[in-house]
Z-matrix of the N, CA and C atoms (Angstrom, degrees):
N
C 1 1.451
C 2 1.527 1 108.10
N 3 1.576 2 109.34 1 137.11
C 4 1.426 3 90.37 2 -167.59
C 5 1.973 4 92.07 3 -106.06
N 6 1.253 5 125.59 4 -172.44
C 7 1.073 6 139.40 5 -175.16
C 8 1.735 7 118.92 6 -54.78
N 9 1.442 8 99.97 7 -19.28
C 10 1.767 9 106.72 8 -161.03
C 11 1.761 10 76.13 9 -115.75
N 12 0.734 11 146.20 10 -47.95
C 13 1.517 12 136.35 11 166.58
C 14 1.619 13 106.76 12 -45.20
N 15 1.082 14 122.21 13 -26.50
C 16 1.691 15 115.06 14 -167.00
C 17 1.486 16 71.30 15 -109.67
N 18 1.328 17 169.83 16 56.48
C 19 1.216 18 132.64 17 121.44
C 20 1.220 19 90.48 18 -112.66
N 21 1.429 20 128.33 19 -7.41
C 22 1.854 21 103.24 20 178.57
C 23 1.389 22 119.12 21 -98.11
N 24 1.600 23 104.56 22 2.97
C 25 1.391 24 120.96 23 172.47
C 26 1.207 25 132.85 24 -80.63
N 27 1.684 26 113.35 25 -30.20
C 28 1.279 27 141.21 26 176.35
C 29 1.288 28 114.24 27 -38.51
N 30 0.939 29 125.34 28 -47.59
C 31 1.542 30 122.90 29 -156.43
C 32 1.971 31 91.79 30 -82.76
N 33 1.509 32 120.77 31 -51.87
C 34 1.419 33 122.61 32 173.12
C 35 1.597 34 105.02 33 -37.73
N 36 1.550 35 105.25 34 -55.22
C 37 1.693 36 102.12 35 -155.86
C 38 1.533 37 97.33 36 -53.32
N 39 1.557 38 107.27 37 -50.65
C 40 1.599 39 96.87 38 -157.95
C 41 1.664 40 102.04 39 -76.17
N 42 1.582 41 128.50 40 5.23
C 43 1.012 42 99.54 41 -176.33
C 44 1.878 43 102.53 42 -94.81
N 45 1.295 44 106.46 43 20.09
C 46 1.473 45 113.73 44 -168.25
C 47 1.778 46 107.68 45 67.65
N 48 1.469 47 114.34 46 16.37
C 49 1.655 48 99.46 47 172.21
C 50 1.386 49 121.57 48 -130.28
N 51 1.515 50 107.03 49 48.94
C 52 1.586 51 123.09 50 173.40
C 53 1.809 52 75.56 51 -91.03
N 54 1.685 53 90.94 52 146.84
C 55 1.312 54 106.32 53 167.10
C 56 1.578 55 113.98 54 -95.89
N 57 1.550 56 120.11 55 130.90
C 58 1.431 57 122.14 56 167.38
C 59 1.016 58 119.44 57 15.11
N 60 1.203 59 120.54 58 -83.43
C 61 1.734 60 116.93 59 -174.62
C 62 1.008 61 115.41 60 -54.31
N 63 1.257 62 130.66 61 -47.96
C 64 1.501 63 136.98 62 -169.76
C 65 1.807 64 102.68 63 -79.68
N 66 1.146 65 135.41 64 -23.23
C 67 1.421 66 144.77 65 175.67
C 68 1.200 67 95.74 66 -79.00
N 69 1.419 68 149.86 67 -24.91
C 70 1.494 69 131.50 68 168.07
C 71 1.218 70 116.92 69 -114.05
N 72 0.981 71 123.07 70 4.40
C 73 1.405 72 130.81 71 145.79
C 74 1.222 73 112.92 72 -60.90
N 75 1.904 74 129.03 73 -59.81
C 76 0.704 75 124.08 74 -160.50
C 77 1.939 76 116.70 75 -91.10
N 78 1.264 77 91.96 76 -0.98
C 79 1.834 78 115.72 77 165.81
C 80 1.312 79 98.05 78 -75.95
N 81 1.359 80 129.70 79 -50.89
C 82 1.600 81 120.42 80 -161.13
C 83 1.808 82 99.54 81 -75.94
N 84 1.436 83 120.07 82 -43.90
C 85 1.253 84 120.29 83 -166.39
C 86 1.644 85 98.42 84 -56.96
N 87 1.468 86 122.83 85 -40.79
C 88 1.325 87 137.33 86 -165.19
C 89 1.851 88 98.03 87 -62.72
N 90 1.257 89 96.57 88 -53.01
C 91 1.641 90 102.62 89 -167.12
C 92 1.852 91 123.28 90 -63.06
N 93 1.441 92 96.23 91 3.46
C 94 1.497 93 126.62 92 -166.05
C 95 1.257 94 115.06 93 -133.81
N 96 1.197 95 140.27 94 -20.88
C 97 1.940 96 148.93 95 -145.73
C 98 1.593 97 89.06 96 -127.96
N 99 0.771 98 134.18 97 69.81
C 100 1.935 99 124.32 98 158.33
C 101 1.462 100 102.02 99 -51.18
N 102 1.281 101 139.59 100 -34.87
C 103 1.325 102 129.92 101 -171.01
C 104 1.783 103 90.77 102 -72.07
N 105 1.357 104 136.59 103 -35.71
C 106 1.813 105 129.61 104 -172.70
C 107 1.177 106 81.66 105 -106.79
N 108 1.210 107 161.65 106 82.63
C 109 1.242 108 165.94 107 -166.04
C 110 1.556 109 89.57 108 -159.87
N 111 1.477 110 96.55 109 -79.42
C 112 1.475 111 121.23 110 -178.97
C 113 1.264 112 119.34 111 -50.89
N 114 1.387 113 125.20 112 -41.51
C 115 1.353 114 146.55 113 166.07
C 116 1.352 115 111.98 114 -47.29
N 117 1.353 116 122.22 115 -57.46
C 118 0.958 117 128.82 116 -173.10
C 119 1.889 118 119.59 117 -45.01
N 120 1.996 119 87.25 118 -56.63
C 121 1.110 120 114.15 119 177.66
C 122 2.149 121 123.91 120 -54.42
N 123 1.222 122 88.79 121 -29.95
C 124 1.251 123 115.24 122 177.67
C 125 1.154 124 128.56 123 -72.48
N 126 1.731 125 121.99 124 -37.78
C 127 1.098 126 169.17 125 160.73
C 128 1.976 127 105.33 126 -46.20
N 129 1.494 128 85.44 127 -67.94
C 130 1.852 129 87.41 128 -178.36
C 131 1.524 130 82.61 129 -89.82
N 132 1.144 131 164.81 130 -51.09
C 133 1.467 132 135.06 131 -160.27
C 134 1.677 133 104.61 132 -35.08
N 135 1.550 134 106.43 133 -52.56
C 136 1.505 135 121.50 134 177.53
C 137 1.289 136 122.94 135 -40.00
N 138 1.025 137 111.92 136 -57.24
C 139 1.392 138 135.63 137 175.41
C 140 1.529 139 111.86 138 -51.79
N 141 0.870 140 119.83 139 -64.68
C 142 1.459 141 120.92 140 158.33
C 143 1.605 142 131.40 141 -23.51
N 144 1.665 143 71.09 142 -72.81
C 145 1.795 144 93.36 143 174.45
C 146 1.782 145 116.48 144 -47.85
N 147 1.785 146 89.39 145 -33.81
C 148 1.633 147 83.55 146 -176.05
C 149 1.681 148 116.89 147 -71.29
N 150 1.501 149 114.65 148 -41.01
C 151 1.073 150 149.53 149 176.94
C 152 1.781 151 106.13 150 -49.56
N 153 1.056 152 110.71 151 -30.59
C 154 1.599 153 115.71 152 -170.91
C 155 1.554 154 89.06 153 -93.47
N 156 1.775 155 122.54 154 -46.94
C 157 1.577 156 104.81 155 -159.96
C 158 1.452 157 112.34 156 -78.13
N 159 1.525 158 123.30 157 7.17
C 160 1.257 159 119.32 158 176.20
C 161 1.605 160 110.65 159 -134.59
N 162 1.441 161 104.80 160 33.09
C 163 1.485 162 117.15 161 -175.04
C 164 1.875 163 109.88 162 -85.96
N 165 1.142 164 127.05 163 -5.73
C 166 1.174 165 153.04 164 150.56
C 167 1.679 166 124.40 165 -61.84
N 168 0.942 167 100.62 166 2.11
C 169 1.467 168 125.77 167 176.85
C 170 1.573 169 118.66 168 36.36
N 171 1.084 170 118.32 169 -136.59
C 172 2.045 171 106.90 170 178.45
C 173 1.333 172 119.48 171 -72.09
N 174 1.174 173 119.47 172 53.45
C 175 1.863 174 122.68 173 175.54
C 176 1.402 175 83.15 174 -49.85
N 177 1.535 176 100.51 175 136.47
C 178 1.263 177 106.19 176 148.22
C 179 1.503 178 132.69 177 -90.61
N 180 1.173 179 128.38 178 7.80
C 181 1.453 180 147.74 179 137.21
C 182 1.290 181 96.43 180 128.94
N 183 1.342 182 104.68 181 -142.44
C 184 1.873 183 113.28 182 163.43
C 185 1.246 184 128.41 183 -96.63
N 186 1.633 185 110.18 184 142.61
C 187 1.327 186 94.52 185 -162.75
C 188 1.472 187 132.08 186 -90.33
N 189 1.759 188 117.74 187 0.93
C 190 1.320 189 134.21 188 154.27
C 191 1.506 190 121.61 189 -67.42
N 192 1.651 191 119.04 190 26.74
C 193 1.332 192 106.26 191 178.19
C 194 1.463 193 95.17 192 -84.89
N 195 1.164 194 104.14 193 153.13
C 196 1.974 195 126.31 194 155.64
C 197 1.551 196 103.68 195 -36.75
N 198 1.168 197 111.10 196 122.67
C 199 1.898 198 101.41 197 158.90
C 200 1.167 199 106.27 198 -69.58
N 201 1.720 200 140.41 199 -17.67
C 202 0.962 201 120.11 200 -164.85
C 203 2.050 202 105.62 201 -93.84
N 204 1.095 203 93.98 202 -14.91
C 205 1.598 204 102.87 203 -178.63
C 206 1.768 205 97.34 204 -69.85
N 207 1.424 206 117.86 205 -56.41
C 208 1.115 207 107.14 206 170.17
C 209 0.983 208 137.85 207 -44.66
N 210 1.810 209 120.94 208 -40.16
C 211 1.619 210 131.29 209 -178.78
C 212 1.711 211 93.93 210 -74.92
N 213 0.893 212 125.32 211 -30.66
C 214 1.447 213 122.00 212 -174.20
C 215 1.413 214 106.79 213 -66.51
N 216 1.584 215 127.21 214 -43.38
C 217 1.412 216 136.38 215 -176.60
C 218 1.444 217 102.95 216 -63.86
N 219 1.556 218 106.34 217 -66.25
C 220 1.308 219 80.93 218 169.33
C 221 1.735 220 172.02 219 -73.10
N 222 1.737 221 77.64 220 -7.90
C 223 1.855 222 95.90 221 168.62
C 224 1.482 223 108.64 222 -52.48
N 225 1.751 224 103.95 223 -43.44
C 226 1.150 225 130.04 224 -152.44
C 227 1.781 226 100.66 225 -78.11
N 228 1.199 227 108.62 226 -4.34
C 229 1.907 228 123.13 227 175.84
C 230 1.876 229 95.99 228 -100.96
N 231 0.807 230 94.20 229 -42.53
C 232 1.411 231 102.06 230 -178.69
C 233 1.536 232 125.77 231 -63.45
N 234 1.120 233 98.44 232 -48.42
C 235 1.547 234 101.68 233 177.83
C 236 1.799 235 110.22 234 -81.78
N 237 1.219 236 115.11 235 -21.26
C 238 1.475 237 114.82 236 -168.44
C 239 1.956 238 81.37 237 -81.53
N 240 1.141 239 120.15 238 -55.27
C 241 1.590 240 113.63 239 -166.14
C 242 1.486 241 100.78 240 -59.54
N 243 1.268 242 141.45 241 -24.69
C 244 1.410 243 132.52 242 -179.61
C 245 1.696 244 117.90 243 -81.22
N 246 1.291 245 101.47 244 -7.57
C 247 1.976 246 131.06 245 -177.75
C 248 1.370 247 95.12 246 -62.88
């Protein structure tokens, strides 16, 4: 497995749904690669991090925002997802 194979795998391994072969493949590349070693590690730090900043669940934010700042955010969600 080379290095760009273990980063498109990452997200499967940790979700537990790399299949066998590809899960010890990508264990052996790990047990050898300090540069995806690190990655790895770096990878779930992220994950976390993301997981913690929206662990507060549907805040609806503050309630002195602009409606118009909001309608603006969201066109502005809108048009990038139609890109």
């Amino acid at each position: 497995m080379t290095c760009r194979e273990f980063a498109d795998f990452i997200a499967d391994f940790l979700d537990g749904a790399l299949p066998e072969p590809e899960r010890l493949a990508f264990e052996r590349h790990l047990g050898k690669c300090a540069n995806c070693t690190r990655y790895l590690e770096s990878y779930r730090a992220s994950v976390a991090l993301g997981k913690r900043a929206f662990a507060d669940g549907d805040d609806a934010g503050p309630i002195d925002v602009p409606q118009e700042l909001v309608d603006a955010i969201l066109r502005a969600r809108r048009t990038s997802a139609s890109d």
